[in-house]
C-alpha positions in Angstrom: 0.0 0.0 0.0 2.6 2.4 0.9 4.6 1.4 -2.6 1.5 2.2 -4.0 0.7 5.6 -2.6 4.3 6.4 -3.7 3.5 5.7 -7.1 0.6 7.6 -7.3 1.7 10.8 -5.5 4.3 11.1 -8.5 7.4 9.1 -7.0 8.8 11.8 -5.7 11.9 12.1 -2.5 12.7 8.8 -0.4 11.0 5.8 -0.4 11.2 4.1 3.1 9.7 0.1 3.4 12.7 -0.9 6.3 10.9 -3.5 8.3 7.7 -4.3 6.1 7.2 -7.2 5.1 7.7 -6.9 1.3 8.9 -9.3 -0.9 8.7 -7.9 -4.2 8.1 -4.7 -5.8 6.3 -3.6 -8.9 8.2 -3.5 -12.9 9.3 0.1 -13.5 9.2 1.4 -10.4 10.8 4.8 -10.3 12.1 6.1 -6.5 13.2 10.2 -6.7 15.1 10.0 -3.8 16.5 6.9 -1.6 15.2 3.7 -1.4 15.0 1.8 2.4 14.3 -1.9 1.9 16.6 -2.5 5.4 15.6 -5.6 7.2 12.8 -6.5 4.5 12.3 -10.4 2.9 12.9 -8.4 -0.5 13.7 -11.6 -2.7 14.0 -10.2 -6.1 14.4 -6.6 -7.6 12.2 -5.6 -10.0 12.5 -4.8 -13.6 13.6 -1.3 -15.2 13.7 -0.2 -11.2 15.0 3.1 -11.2 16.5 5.3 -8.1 17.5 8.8 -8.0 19.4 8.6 -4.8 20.9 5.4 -2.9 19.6 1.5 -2.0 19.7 0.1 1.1 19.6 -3.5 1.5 21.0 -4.0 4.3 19.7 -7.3 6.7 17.7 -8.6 3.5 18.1 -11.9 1.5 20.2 -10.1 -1.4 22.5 -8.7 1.2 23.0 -12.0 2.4 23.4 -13.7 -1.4 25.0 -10.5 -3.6 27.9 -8.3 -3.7 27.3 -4.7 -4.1 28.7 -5.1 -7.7 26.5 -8.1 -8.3 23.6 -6.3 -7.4 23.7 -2.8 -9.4 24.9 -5.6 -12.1 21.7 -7.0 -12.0 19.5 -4.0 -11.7 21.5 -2.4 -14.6 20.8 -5.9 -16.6 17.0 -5.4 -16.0 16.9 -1.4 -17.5 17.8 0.0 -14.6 20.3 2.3 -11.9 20.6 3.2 -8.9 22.4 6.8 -9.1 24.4 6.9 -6.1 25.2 4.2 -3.4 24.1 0.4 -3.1 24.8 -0.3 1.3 25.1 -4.4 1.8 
């Protein structure tokens, strides 16, 4: 719901999901500022995801099976970036 509202109010500044239980997100998702998915059951990123500002990850099962160069590998394989920092 919150990813949703997000979406609908334009995208716009940080995007903060630490501690809800999310475990995906949806295609083309487009975060302005930072994105928090710290200590989330985030399995999977999702296609063409774009951030304006930095990912966390920290505490979540790609943390736990990626590298930081792994994971902007496979976000920049699926059409998107992340613009500044990826934190493991």
């Amino acid at each position: 719901r919150k990813t949703q509202k997000y979406i609908k109010d334009g995208g716009k500044g940080d995007l903060d999901l630490r501690r809800i239980p999310v475990e995906k997100l949806p295609d083309n998702l487009k975060v302005g500022g930072d994105l928090d998915l710290m200590d989330t059951s985030i399995k999977k990123l999702p296609d063409n995801l774009k951030v304006g500002g930095s990912l966390d990850l920290i505490d979540t099962p790609l943390s736990k099976k990626y590298s930081e160069e792994e994971i902007r590998n496979i976000i920049e394989e699926k059409g998107g970036y992340v613009k500044r920092n990826i934190f493991l």
